[in-house]
C-alpha positions in Angstrom: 16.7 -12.3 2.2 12.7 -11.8 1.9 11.5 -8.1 2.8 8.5 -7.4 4.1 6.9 -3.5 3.5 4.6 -1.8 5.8 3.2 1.3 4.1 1.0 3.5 6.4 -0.7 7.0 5.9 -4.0 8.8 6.2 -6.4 9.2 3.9 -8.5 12.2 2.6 -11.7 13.6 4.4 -14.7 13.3 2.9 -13.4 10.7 0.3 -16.3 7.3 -0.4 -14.6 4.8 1.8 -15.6 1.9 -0.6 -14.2 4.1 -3.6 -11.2 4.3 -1.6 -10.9 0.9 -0.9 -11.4 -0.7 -4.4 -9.2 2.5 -5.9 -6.2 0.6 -3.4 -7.5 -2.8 -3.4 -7.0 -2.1 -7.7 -4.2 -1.3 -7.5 -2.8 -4.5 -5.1 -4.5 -6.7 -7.5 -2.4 -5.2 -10.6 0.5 -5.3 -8.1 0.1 -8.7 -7.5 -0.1 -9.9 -11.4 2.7 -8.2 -12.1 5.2 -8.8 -8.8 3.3 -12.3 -7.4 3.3 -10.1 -4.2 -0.4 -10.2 -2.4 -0.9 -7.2 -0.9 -3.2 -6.6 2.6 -5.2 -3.6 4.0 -6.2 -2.3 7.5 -7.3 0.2 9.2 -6.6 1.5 12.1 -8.4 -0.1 15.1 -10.6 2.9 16.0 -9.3 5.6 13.4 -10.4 3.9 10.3 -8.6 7.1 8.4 -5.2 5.4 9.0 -4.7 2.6 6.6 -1.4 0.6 6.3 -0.9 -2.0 3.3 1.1 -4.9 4.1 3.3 -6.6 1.6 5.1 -10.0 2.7 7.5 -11.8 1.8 9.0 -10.0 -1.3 12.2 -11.4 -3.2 13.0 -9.3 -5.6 12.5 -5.7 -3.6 13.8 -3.6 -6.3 11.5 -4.6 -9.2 8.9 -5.0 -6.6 9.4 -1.4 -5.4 9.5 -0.4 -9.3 6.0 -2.0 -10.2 4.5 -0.5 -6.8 5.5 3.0 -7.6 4.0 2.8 -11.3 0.6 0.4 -9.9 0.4 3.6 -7.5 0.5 6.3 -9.9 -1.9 4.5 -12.3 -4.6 4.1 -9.8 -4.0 7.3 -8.7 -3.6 5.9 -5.2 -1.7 9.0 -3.9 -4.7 11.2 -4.4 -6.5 9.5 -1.4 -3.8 11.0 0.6 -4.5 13.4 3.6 -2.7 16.7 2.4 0.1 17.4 4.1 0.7 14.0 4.7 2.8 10.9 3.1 2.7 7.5 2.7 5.4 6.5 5.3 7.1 3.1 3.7 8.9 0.5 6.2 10.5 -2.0 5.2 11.3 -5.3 7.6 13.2 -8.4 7.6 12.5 -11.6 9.8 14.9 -11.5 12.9 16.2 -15.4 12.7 
């Protein structure tokens, strides 16, 4: 059964949006080497503080979910983080 993760929070004010977005971005690209996941990012349509990753289609969720907490803590991902606030992970499977 392929999952499918949605992973949404707010990010920091005052943070260089195209620091931010090449710090993530990074980090999707080592994701994807390592998992052969592809990762996407938004933005919120009209709050472009609330970004949500997208991640489809994975088969092997556990090692997947391994390699996305380490790919996070190397690109210090978390540190774009609003404080007070998470990263809220969803995860999804296709209704058939």
């Amino acid at each position: 059964m392929l999952k499918n993760y949605f992973i949404y929070y707010r990010i920091r004010d005052g943070l260089d949006p195209d620091d931010a977005h090449a710090s993530v971005k990074g980090m999707q690209a080592a994701l994807e080497r390592r998992t052969g996941v592809r990762g996407r990012l938004f933005s919120r349509f009209h709050e472009d503080a609330t970004w949500m990753e997208v991640y489809e289609s994975v088969e092997a969720p556990e090692s997947f979910e391994q390699a996305l907490r380490e790919e996070i803590e190397h690109h210090r991902v978390d540190e774009l983080v609003l404080p007070g606030s998470a990263r809220h992970v969803e995860c999804f499977i296709e209704c058939v």
